[in-house]
C-alpha positions in Angstrom: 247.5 148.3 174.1 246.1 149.8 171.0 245.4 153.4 170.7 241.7 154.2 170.4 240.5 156.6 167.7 237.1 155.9 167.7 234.5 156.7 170.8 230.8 154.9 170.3 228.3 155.7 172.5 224.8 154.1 173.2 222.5 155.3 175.6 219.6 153.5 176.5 216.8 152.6 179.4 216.0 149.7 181.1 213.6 147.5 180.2 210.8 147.4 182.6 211.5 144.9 185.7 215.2 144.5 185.2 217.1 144.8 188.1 220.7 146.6 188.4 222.0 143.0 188.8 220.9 141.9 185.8 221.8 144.9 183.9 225.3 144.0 185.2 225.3 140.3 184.7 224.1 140.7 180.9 226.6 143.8 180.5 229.6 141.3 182.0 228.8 138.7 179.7 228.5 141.0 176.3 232.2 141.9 177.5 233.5 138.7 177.9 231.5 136.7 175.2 231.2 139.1 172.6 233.0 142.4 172.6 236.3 140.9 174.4 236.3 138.9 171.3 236.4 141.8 168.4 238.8 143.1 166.4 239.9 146.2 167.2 237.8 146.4 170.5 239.5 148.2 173.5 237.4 149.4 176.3 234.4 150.1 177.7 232.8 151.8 180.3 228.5 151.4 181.2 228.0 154.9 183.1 224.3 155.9 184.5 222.9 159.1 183.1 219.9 159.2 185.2 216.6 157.5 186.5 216.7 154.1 184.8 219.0 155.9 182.2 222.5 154.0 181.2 224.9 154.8 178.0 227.2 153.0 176.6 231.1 154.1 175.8 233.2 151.5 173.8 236.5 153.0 172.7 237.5 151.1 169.3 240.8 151.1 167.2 239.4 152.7 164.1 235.9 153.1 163.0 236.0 149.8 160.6 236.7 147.9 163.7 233.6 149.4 165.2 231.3 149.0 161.9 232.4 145.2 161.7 231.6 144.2 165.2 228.0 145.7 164.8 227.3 143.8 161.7 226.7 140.6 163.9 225.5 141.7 167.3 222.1 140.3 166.2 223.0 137.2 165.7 225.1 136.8 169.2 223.3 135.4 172.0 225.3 137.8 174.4 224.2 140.6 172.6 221.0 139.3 172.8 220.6 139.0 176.1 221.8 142.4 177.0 219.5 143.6 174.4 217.0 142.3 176.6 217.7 144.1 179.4 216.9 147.1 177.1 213.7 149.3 176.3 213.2 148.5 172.9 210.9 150.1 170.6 209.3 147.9 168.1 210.9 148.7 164.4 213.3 151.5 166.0 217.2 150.8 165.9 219.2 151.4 168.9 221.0 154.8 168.7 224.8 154.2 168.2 227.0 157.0 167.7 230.9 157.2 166.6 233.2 160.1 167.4 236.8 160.4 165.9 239.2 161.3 168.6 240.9 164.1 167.8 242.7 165.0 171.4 243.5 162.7 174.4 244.7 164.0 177.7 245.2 162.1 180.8 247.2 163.1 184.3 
């Protein structure tokens, strides 16, 4: 397994009317149609943060790897779909952060 060095995170709500079941579905299918599929892509974990309140964590091999995969999530029907499960704001870009990895500790 590759060594992650990069840590995005995305946090989000959920659209009005989406149900946990279809967050899940449309999250399952961005894995296995889309993310699974990049370069570089190693993990990734969907926690809650609160009422109707999710983030993304995707753990990449480096940064580039990260940078490529978002130059085409618009134009993949996975993404899309989970996008939809989203509360967008009309002309506002999704927050997406990077952090290097600098320390790693695991029991």
């Amino acid at each position: 397994m590759n060594k992650a060095t990069i840590i995005e995170m995305a946090p989000f709500e959920v659209a009005e009317g989406v149900t946990t079941a279809q967050l899940l579905n449309a999250s399952h299918q961005l894995e296995e149609g889309f993310l699974g599929k990049c370069e570089g892509y190693i993990a990734r974990s969907l926690v809650k943060t609160g009422e109707n309140k999710y983030m993304d964590i995707v753990y990449w091999a480096s940064l580039d790897d990260a940078q490529k995969a978002s130059e085409n999530i618009f134009e993949s029907a996975y993404c899309n779909a989970y996008f939809a499960c989203m509360r967008m704001e009309e002309g506002v870009e999704p927050q997406i952060m990077h952090y290097e990895i600098v320390g790693s500790y695991s029991k």
